[in-house]
N, CA and C of each residue as an Amber inpcrd file, in Angstrom:
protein
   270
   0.8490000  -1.1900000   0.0000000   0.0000000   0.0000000   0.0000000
   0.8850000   1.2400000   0.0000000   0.5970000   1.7710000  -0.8910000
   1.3070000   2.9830000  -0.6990000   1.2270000   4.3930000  -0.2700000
   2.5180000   5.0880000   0.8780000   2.2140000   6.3820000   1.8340000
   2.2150000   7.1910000   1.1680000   1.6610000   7.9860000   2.2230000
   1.6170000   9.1810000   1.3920000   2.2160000  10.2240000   1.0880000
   3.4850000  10.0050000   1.1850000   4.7430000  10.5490000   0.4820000
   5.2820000   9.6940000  -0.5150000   4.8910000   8.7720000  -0.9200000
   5.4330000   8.1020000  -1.6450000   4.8140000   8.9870000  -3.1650000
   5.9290000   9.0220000  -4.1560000   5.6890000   9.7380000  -5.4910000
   4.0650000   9.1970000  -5.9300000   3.7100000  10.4750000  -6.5990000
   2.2810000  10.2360000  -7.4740000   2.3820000  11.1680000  -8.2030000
   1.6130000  11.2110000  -9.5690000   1.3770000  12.2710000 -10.4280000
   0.9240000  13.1360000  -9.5910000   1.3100000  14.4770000  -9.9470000
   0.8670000  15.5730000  -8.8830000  -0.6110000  15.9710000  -9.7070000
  -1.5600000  16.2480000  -8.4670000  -3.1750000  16.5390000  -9.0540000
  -2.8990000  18.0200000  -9.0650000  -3.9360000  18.3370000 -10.2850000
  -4.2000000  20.0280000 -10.0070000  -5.1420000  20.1760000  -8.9110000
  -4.5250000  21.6300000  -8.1120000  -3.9440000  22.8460000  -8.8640000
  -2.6040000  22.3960000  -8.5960000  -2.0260000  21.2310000  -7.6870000
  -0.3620000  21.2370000  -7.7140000   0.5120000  20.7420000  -8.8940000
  -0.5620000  20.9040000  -9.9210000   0.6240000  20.4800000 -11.2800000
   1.4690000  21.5110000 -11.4890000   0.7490000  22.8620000 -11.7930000
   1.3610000  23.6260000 -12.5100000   2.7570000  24.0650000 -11.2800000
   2.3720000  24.2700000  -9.8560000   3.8900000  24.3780000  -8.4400000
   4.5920000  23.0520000  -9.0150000   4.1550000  22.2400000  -9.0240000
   5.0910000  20.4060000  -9.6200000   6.1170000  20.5300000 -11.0380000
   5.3080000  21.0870000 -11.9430000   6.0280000  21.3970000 -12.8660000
   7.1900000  22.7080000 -13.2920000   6.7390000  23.5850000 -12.5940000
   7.4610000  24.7800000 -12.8830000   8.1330000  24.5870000 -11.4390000
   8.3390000  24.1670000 -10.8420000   9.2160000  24.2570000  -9.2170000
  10.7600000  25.0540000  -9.6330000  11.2190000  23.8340000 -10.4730000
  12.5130000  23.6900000 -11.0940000  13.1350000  24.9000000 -11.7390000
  12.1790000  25.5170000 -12.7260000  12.1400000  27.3290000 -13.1780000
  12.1990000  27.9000000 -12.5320000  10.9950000  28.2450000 -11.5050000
  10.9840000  29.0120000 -10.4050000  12.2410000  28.9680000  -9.2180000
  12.8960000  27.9430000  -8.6620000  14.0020000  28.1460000  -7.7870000
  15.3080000  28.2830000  -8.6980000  15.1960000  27.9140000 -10.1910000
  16.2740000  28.5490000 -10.6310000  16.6010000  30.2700000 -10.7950000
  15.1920000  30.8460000 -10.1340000  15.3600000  32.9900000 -10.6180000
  15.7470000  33.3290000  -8.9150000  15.8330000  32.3380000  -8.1720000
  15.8980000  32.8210000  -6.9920000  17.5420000  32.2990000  -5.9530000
  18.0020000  33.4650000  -5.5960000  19.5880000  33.2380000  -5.1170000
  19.5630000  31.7030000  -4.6840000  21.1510000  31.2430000  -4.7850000
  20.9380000  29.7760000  -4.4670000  20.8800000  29.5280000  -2.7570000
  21.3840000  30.6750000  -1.5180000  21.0880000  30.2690000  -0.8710000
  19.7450000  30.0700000  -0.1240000  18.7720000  30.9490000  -0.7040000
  17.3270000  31.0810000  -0.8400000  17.1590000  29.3070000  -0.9580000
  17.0900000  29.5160000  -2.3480000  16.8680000  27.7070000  -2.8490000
  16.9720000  26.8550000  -1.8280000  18.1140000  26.5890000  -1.5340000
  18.7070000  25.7300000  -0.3070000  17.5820000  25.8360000   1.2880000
  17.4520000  26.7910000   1.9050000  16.6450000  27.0470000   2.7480000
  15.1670000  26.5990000   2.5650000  14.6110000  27.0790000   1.1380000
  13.0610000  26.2350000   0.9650000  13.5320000  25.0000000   0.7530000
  14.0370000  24.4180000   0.1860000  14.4760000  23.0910000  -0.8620000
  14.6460000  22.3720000   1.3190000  15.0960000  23.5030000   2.3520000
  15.7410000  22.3920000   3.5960000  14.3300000  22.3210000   4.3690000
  13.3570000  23.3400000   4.2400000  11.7520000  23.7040000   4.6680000
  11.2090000  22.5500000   4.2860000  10.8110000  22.4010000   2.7920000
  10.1300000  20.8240000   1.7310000  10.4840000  19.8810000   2.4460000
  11.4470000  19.7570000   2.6630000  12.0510000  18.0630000   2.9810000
  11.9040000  17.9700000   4.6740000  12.0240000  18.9990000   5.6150000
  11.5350000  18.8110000   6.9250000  10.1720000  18.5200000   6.9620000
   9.2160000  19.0460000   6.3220000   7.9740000  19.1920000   6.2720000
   7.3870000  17.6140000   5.9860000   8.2760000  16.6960000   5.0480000
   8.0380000  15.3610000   4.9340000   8.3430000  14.7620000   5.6250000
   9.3240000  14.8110000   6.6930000  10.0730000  14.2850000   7.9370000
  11.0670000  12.9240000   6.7790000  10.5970000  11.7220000   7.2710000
  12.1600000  11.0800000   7.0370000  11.9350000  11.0330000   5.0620000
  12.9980000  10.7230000   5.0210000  13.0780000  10.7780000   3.2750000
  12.6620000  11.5790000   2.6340000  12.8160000  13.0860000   3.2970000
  12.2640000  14.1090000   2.3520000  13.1210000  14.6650000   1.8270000
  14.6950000  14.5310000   1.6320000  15.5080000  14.7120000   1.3660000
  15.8980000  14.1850000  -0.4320000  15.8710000  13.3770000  -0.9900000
  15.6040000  12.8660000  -2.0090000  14.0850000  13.0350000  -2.8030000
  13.3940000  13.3370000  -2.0950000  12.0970000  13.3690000  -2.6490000
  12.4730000  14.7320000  -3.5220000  12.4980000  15.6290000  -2.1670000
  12.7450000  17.4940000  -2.6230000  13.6750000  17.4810000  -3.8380000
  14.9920000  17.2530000  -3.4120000  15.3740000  16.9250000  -4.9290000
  15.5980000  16.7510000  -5.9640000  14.2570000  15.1960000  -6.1170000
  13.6070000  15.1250000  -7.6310000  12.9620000  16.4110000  -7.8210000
  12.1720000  16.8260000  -6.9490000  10.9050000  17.8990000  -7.2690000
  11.4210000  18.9350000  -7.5110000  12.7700000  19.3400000  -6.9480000
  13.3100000  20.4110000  -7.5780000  14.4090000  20.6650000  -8.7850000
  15.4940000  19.5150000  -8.5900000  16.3490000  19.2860000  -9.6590000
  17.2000000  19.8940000  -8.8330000  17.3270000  19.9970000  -7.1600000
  18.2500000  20.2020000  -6.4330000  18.8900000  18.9650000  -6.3190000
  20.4790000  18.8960000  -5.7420000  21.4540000  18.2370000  -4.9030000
  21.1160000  17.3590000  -3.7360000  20.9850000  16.3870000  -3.3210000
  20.5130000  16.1840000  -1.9080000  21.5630000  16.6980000  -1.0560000
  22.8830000  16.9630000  -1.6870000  24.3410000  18.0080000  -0.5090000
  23.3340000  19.1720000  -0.5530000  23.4920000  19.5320000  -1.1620000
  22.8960000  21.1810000  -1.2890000  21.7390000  21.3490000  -0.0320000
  20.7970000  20.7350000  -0.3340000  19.3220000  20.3000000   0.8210000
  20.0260000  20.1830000   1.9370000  20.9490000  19.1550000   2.6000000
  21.7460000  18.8630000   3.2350000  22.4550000  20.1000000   4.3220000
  23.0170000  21.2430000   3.0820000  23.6610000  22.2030000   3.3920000
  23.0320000  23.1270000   4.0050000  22.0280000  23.5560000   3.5110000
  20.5380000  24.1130000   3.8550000  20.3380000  23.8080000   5.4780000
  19.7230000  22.6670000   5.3740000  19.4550000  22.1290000   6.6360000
  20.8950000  22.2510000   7.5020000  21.8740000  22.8320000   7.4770000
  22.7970000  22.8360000   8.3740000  23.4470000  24.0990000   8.6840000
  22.6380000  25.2840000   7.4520000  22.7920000  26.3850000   7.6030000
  21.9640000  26.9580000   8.5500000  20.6630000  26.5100000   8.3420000
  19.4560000  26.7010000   9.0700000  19.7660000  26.5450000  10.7620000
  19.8330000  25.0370000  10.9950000  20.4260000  24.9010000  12.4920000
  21.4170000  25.5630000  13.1190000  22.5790000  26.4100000  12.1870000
  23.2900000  27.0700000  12.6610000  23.1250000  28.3200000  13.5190000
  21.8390000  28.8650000  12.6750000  21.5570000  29.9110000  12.2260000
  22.0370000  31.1080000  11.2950000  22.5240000  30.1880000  10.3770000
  23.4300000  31.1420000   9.4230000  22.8250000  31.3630000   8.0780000
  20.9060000  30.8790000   8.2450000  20.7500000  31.3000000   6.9370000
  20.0250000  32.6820000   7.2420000  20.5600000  33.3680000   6.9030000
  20.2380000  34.7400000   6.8680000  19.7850000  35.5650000   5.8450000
  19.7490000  36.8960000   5.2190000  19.4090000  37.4600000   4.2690000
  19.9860000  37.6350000   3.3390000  21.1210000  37.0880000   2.9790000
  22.1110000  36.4730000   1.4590000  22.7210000  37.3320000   1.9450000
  23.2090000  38.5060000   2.1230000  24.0770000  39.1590000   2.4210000
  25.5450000  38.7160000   3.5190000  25.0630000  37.7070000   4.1080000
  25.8490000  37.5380000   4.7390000  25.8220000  38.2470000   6.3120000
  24.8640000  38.9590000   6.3510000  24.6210000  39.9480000   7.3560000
  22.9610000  39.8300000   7.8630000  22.4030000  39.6890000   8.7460000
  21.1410000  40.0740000   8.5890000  20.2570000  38.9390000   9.4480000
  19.0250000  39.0450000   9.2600000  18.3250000  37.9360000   9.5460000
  17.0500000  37.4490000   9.1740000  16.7770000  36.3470000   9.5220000
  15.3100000  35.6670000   8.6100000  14.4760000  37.0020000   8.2300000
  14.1820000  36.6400000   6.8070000  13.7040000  37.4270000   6.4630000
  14.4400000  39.2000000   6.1000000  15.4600000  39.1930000   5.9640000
  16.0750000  40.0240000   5.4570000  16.4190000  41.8010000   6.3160000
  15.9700000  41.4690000   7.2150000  15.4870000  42.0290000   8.4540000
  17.7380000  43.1810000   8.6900000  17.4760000  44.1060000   8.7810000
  18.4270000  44.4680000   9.0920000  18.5640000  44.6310000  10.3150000
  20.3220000  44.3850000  10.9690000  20.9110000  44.3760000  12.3780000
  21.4240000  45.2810000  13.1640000  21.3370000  46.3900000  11.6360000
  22.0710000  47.7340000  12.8860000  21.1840000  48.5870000  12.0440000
């Protein structure tokens, strides 16, 4: 029987997010990417790591990286400076 994370044709309306995922996180900075791409795959709990992935045409390192930026707290506002959400510190 199969869970319900296990792959399926995606139903509309999630075809058109299913299909264009891959476009869409390619216009957006890569450490952006990495941070949703580490969001997706928590949200599935175990094996969401490979799933996200396929669905994105991400790295599972990359996802990986994400998720370790995150726990750090070092994913911040690309700048290198800043915080969730882009939020300035001084």
């Amino acid at each position: 029987m199969p869970g319900p994370h296990d792959q399926q044709e995606p139903t509309y309306p999630n075809r058109l997010l299913h299909d264009h995922r891959p476009w869409l996180l390619s216009r957006v900075p890569e450490p952006q990417c990495r941070w949703y791409a580490t969001v997706e795959s928590t949200r599935r709990d175990h094996g969401g790591d490979p799933l996200v992935a396929q669905m994105t045409s991400l790295d599972p390192k990359m996802i990986q990286r994400g998720r370790e930026e995150v726990a750090a707290g070092r994913a911040l506002d690309g700048s290198g400076a800043g915080t969730w959400g882009g939020a300035s510190t001084g």
